[in-house]
Each structure stands twice: as C-alpha cells, then as structure tokens.
C-alpha positions as CSV (number, residue, x, y, z in Angstrom):
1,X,108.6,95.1,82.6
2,X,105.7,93.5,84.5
3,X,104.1,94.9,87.6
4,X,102.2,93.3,89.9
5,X,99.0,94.5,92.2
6,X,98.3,91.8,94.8
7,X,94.3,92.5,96.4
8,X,93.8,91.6,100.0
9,X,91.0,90.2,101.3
10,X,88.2,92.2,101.5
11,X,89.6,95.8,98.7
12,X,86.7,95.5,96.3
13,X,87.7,94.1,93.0
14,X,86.5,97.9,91.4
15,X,88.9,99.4,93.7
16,X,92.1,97.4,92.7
17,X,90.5,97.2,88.7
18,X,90.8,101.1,89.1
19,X,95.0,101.1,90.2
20,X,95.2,99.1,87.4
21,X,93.6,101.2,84.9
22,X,95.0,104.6,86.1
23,X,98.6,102.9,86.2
24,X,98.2,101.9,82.7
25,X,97.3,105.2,81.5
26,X,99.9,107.0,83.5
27,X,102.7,104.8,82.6
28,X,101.4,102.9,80.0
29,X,104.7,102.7,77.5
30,X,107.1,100.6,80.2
31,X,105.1,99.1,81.9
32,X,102.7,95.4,81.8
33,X,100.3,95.2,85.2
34,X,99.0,92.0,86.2
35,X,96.1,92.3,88.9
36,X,96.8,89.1,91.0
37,X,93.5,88.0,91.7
38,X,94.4,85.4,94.0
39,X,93.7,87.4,96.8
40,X,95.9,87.7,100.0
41,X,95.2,88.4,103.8
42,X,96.6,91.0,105.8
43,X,99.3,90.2,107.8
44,X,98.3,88.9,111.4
45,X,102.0,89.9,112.8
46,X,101.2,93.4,112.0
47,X,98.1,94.3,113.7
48,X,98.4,96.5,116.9
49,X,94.9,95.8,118.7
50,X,95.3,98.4,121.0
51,X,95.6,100.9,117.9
52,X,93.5,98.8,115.5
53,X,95.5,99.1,112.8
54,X,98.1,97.2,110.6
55,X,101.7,98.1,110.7
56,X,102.2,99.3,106.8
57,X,106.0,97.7,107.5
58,X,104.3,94.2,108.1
59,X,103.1,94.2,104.6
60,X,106.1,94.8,102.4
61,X,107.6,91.1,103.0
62,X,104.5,90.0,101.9
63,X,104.7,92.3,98.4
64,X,108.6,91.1,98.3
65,X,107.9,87.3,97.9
66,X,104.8,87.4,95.7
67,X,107.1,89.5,93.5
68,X,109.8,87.4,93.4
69,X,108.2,84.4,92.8
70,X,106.3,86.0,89.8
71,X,109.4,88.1,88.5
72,X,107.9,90.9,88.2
73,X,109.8,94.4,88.6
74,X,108.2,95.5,91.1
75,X,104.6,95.0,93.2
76,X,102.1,97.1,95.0
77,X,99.6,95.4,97.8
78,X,96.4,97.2,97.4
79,X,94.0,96.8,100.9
80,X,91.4,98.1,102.6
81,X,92.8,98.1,106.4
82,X,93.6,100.9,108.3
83,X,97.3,101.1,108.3
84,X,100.4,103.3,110.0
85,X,103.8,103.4,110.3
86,X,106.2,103.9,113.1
87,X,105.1,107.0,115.0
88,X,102.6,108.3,112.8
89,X,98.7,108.2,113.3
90,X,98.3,106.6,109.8
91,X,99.6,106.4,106.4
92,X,97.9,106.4,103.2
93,X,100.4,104.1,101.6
94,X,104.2,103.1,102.5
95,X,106.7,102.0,99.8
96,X,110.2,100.4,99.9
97,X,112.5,102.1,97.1
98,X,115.2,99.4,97.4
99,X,113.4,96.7,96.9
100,X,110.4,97.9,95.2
101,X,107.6,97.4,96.8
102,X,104.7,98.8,98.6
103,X,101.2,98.8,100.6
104,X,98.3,101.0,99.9
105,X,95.1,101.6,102.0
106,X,91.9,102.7,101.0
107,X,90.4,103.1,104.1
108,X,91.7,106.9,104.8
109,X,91.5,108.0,101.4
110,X,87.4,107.4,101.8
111,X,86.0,110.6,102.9
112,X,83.4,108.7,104.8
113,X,86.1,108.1,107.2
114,X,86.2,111.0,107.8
115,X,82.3,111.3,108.0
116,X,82.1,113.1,104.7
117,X,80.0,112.4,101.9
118,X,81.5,111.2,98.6
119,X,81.4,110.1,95.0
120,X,82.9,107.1,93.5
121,X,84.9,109.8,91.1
122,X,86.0,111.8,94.1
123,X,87.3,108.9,95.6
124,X,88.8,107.5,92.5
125,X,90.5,110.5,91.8
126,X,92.6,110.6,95.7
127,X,93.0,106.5,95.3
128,X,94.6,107.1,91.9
129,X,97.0,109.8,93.3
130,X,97.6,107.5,96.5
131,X,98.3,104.3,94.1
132,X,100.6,106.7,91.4
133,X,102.6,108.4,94.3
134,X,103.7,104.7,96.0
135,X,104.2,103.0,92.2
136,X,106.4,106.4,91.8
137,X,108.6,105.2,94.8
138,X,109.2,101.8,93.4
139,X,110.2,103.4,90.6
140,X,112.9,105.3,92.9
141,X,111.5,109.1,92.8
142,X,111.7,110.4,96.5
143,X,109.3,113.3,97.6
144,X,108.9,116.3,95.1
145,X,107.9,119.8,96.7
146,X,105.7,120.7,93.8
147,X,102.2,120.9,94.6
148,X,101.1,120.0,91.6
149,X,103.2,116.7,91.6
150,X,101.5,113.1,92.7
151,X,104.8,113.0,94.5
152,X,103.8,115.6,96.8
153,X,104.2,113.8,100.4
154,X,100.7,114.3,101.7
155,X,100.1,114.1,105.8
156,X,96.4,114.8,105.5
157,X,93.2,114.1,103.6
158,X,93.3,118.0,102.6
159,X,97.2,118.1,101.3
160,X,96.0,114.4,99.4
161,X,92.7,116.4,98.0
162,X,95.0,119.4,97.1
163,X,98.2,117.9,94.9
164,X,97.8,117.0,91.9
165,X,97.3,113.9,90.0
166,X,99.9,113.5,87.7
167,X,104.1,113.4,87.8
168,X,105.5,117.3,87.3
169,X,107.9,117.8,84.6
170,X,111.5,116.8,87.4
171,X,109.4,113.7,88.3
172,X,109.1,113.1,84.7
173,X,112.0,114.0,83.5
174,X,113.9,112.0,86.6
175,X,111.7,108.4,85.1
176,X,112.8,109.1,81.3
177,X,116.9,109.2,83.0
178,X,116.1,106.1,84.4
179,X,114.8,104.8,81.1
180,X,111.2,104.4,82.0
C-alpha cells in the first residue's frame, strides 16, 4: 500500500524528508511513502484573516483528490501555516478516518512559537509524534488514553512534549487486526 505526503509551499523539504523517514521506520512493513514533491499551496478558501489562520477542514479536499488521482491508500498534507478547527484556538494536525486523509502543521509544534528555544532533535522528535498520531487516524485508530501512546490526543505544546512517541501495545495490537 502506497502513502502519500503532499509539501505545501513554503514546509522545508527537511521537514517533510523527516515524516517520511519516521513513518518508514514506524510502519515500515505495510506501508510504501511517496513524498510528492510537487509542491501545493494552501488553500485560499480556508484562511480566516481576522484569525490569521487556515481552517485545517479546508485542507482535507485538497489531500482527497491528490490521493485519488495517485491511488494511494491514504495521504497526509504536511504545511507550515498556522491552522485550527472549528472552535478551537489551533490544532496541531486534523485527520479524516473515513476517507483517509489529513493536514499537519508545523508552525505550533516549533517551540519558537512559543518564544522558546529549540533544537532541530527536539523539534523532530514532537513533528514525528504529530505526523505518527494523524497517519494513525488514517489508519482508523481513534484517541488512546495512554500517555505513553502517539495516540494520546494532545491540546497543548506540554501534553504533545509529554506522550510518547510510539503506538502502545492496544494501538498496536488494534493495526495488526486490521492487517497492517
């Protein structure tokens, strides 16, 4: 099965080489990834000026047709914007089960964003977690409870910083009954 990562314009090409790399070594026995290059822009429809963000929803039609017209199994956009969705502040990604697909930000998981200093590992380390916990809904896992579970649903930069990297042993056993 082939996966597809889609780059908007302006995600560095490290950032989008590293979802690649930690989603091959994660899930590395189903799973193909092609990193689409061909870079896309974020959707005009779904910025709100007055929030200054993208609409994470505006996104996943965009993921759905690059997808389809590729065949792959499922696709995550990878960006840079600042995004949200309905009434929340932000969101550090936002995936669609059904028809798998989702949208992942950078921008929050930077800790400069949040006026902090940071590494390249430390930031690696959250983007990985971010790009693994949305590829894990396109897979169909839901939210897992376990701290230690990349499927932890994290609200903040500190619950993000805290979960841990990898599926826990439900999350994994859940993918091996779905014959991933």
């Amino acid at each position: 099965m082939k996966v597809l990562l889609i780059r908007t314009a302006g995600l560095p090409i490290d950032d989008a080489l590293h979802a690649k790399k930690v989603l091959e070594a994660r899930l590395r026995q189903a799973f193909g990834f092609d990193l689409d290059d061909s870079t896309v822009f974020p959707p005009a429809d779904g910025y709100d000026g007055r929030r200054r963000q993208y609409a994470a929803e505006a996104f996943l039609p965009m993921a759905e047709h690059v997808k389809r017209t590729g065949n792959h199994f499922a696709s995550l956009l990878l960006t840079d914007v600042d995004i949200f969705s309905k009434s929340t502040n932000y969101v550090f990604g936002l995936a669609d089960i059904a028809r798998r697909v989702a949208v992942v930000s950078s921008c929050r998981i930077h800790p400069s964003f949040w006026g902090a200093m940071e590494t390249r590992e430390f930031f690696e380390e959250q983007w990985g977690k971010v790009v693994t916990h949305e590829f894990g809904h396109t897979l169909g896992l839901l939210h897992c409870k376990d701290w230690r579970c990349v499927m932890k649903y994290s609200n903040s930069p500190y619950e993000l910083y805290k979960k841990g990297k990898d599926f826990c042993v439900k999350c994994r056993r859940e993918l091996e009954m779905m014959s991933i």
